[in-house]
C-alpha positions in Angstrom: -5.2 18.3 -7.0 -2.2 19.7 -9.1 0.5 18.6 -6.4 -1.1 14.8 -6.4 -1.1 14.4 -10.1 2.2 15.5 -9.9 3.6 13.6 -7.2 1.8 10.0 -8.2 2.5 10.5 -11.9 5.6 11.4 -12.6 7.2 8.3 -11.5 4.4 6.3 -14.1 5.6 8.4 -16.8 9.4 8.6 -16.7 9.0 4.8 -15.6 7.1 3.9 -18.9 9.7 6.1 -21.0 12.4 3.9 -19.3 10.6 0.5 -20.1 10.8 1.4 -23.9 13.8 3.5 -24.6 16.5 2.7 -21.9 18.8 5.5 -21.9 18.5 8.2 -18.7 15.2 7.2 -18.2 15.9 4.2 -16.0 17.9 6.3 -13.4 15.3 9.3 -13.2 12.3 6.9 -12.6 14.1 5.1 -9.8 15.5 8.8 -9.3 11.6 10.3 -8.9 10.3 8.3 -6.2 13.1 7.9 -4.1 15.6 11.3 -4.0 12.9 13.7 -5.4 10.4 12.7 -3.0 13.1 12.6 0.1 13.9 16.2 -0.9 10.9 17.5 -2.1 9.7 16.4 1.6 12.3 18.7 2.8 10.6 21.9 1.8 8.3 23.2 4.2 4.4 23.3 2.5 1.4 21.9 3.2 -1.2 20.4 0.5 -3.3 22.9 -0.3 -7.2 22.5 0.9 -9.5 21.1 -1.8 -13.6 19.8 -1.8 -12.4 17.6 -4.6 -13.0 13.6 -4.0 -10.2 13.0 -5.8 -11.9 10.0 -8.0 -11.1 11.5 -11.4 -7.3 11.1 -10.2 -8.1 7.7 -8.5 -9.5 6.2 -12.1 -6.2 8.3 -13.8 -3.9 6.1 -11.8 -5.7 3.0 -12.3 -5.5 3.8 -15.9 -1.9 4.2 -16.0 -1.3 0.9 -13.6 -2.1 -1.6 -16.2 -0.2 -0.7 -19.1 2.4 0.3 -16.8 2.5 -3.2 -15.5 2.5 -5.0 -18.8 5.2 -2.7 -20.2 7.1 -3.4 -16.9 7.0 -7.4 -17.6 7.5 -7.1 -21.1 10.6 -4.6 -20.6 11.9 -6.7 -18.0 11.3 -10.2 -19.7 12.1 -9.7 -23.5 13.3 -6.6 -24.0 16.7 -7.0 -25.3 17.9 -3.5 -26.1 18.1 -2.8 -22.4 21.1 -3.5 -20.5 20.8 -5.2 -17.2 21.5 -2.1 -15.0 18.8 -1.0 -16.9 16.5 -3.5 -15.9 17.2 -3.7 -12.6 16.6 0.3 -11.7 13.3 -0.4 -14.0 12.8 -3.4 -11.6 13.2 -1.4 -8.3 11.6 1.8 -9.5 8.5 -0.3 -10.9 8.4 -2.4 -7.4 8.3 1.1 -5.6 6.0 2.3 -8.1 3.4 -0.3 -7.4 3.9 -0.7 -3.8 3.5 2.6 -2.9 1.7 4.1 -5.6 -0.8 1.7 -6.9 -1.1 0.5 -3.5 -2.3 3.6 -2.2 -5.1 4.1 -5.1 -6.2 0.5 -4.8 -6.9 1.3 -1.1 -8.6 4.4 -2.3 -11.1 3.0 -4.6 -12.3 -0.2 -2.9 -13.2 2.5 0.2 -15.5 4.0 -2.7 -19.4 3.7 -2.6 -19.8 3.0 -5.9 -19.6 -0.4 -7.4 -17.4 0.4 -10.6 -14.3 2.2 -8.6 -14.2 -1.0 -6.0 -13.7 -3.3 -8.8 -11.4 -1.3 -10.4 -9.6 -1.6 -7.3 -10.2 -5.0 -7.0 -8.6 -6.0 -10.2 -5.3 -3.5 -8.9 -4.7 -5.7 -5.8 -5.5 -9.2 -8.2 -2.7 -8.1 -10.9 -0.5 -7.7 -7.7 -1.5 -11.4 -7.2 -2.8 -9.7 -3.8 -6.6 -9.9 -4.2 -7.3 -11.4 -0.5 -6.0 -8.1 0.7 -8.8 -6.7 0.1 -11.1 -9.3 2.2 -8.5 -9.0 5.2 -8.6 -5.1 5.0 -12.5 -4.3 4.8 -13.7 -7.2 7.1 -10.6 -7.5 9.4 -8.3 -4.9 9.3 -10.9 -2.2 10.1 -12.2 -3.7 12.7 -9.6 -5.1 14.8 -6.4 -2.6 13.9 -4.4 -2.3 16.9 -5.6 -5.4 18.5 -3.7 -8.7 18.2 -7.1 -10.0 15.9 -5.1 -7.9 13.5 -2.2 -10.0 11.8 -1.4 -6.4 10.1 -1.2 -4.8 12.9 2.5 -5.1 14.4 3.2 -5.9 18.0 5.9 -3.6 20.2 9.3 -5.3 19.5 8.1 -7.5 16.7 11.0 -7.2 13.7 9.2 -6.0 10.3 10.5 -9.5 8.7 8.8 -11.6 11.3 5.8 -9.8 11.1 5.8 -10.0 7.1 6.1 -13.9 7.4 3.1 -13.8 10.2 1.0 -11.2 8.2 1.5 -13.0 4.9 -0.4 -16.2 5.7 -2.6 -14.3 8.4 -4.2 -12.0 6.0 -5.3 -14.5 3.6 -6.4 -16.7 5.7 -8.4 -14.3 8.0 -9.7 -12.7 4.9 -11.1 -16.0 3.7 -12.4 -16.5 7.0 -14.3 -13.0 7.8 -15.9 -13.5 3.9 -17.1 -16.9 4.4 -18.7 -15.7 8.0 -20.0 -12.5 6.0 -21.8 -15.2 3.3 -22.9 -17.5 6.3 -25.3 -14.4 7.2 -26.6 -14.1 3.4 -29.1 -16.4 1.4 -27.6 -19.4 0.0 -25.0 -18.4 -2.6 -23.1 -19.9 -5.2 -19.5 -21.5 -4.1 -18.0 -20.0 -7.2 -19.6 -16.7 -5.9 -16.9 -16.0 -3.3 -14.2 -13.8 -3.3 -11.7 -15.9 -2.8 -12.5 -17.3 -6.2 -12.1 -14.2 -7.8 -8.8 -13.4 -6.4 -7.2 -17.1 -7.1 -8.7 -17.3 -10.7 -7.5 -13.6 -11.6 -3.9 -14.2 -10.3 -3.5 -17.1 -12.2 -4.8 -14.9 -15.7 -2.3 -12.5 -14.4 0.4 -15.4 -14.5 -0.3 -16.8 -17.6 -0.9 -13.3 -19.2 2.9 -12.7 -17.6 4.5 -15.2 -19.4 2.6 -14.7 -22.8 4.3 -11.2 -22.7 7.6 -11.6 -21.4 8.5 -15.6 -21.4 9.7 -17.4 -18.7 12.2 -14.7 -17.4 8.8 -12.2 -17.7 6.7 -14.9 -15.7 9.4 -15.1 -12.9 10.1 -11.0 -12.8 6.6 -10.8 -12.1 6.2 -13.2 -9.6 9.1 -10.8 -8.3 7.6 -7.5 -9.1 4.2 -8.8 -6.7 6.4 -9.8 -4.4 8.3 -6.3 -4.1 4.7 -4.5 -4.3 3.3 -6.9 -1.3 6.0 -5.8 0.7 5.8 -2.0 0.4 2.1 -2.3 1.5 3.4 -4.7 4.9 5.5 -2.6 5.0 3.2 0.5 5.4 1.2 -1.3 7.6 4.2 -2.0 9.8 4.9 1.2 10.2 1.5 2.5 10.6 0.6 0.4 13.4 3.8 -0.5 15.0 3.2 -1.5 18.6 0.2 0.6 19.0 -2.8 -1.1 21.1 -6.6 -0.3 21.7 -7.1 -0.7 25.4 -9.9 -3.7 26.5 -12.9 -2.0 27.7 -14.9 -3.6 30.6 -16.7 -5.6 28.5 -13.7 -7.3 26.8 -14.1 -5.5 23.6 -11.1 -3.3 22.5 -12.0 0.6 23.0 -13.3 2.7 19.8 -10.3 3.1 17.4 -8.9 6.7 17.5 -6.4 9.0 17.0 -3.9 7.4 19.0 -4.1 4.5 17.2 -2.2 4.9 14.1 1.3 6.1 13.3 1.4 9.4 11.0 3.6 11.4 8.5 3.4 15.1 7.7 5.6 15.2 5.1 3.5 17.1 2.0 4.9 15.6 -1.1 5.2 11.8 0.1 1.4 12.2 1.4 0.7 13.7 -2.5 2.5 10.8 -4.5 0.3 7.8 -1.8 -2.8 9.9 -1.7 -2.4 10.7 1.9 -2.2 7.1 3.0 0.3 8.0 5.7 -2.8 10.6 6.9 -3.8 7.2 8.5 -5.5 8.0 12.0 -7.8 9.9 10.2 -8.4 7.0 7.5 -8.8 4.9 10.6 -12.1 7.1 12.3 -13.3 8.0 8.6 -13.1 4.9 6.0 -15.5 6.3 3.6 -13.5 10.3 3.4 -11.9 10.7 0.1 -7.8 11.3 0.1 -8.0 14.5 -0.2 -10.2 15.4 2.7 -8.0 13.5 5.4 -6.8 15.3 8.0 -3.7 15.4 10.5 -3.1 17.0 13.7 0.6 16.2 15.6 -1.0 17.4 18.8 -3.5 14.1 18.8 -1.6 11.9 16.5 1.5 9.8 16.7 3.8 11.2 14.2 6.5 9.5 12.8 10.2 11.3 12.9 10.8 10.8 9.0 8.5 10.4 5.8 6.7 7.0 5.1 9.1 5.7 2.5 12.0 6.6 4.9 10.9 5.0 7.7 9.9 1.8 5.5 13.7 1.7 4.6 14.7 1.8 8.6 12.1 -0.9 9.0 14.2 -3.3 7.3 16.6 -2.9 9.8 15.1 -4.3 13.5 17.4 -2.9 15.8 17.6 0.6 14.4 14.1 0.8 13.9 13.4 -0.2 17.5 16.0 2.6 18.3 14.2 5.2 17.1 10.9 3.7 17.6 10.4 1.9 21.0 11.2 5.3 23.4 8.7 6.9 21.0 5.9 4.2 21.3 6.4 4.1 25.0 5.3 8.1 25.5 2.0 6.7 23.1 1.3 3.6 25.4 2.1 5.2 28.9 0.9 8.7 28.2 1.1 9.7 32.0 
């Protein structure tokens, strides 16, 4: 698990150093999760085996996502011995940080058995003001990925920024949808029971907890720092899914969701620092297998040409992603 810690905590910890003293420490977090990891990916290794679940890591980073957060809004908001290229490397390492980082464990824990560690990961994706993603993933996105039922599933051709705009409203609203279905089915519940509650009430804490620490220009940086984080996960789940369909079966239901049905990256130290989220066919056919335990295989699996960060920066840009993508999602859709 060495390489992991590594990998996911650095950034945390040069991030918090730059929150509170300024100096070089803005410029190495930003630094640590952007050039390290592009050239760290450059060196051929693999993660080494392990049998651990990776939990005691998982609760680590959940640990270090909080106070991380509130030193973020503070630093950015009232902090007035930083200068403003200070705060805006703090801003776009910290958006990085909890898009790709916290992300990834949040999606880690509410996969977990165990009550405690989905709540934990619950409350992540609420102080990211992106509680409902946790309805849409569980109820909708595992079952219909790669289908059109999906809205964070991308189409072939669809632009990431057109799919951000469809998946933004989508996935709330076909989370609320698949929970209030789900406690249809149950005994009669209380209103204030449902999730949805949960997720509303907790982002507006989170709001008014924002500007208690860093004022007005804290509230509105962290209206911007959930923002930035939302993205990086769209944006993962653009590039995981671009294009890629499950073929209708004879009786109208979409085939079994396999190996084909997820993009993948290889690249070692980006798969350490997001928990192997970019191991995601394997997520796909085995929710419930810890991080560590995910495997790959570039014989069966579409495999991206460039780490998952990398290709979330070419997704920004349409027409070069659909250069290098569309030729390669054709071979996956017409394998003959």
């Amino acid at each position: 698990m060495l390489w992991y810690a590594i990998a996911s905590l650095t950034p945390a910890a040069l991030l918090g150093l730059a929150a509170l003293f300024g100096g070089p420490f803005p410029l190495l977090g930003l630094m640590s999760i952007t050039v390290l990891v592009f050239f760290m990916d450059k060196l051929t290794r693999q993660l080494p085996d392990t049998t651990s679940t990776g939990r005691r890591l998982s609760l680590v980073l959940a640990a270090v996502h909080f106070p991380l957060l509130v030193l973020g809004v503070w630093a950015l908001g009232a902090h007035t011995a930083l200068t403003l290229i200070d705060k805006l490397l703090i801003f776009i390492g910290l958006g990085l940080y909890f898009g790709q980082v916290s992300n990834s464990n949040a999606h880690e824990l509410i996969h977990a058995s165990a009550r405690l560690p989905r709540r934990i990961g619950i409350a992540i994706y609420i102080s990211l003001l992106h509680g409902h993603h946790v309805s849409a993933h569980l109820r909708v996105h595992h079952i219909f990925a790669a289908t059109d039922a999906d809205p964070n599933s991308a189409r072939a051709g669809e632009g990431f920024w057109a799919f951000a705009l469809r998946a933004l409203r989508g996935e709330f609203v076909a989370g609320w949808h698949a929970d209030s279905r789900h406690r249809s089915r149950a005994p009669a519940r209380s209103p204030l029971s449902h999730p949805y509650v949960a997720y509303i009430t907790g982002g507006i804490l989170m709001l008014i907890s924002a500007l208690l620490i860093g004022g007005f220009k804290g509230l509105i940086l962290y209206l911007c720092l959930a923002l930035y984080a939302q993205l990086q996960l769209l944006l993962s789940d653009y590039v995981q899914h671009y294009g890629l369909r499950r073929a209708p079966q004879s009786n109208g239901k979409p085939e079994p969701m396999g190996s084909q049905h997820s993009w993948n990256s290889p690249k070692w130290y980006s798969n350490a620092m997001m928990l192997n989220a970019p191991r995601h066919s394997d997520h796909h056919m085995h929710p419930a297998r810890a991080f560590p335990a995910l495997r790959i295989n570039p014989t069966h699996m579409p495999m991206l040409p460039h780490s998952l960060p990398v290709m979330a920066v070419l997704a920004l840009f349409p027409p070069l992603w659909r250069r290098i993508m569309d030729r390669r999602l054709a071979k996956w859709q017409n394998p003959a």
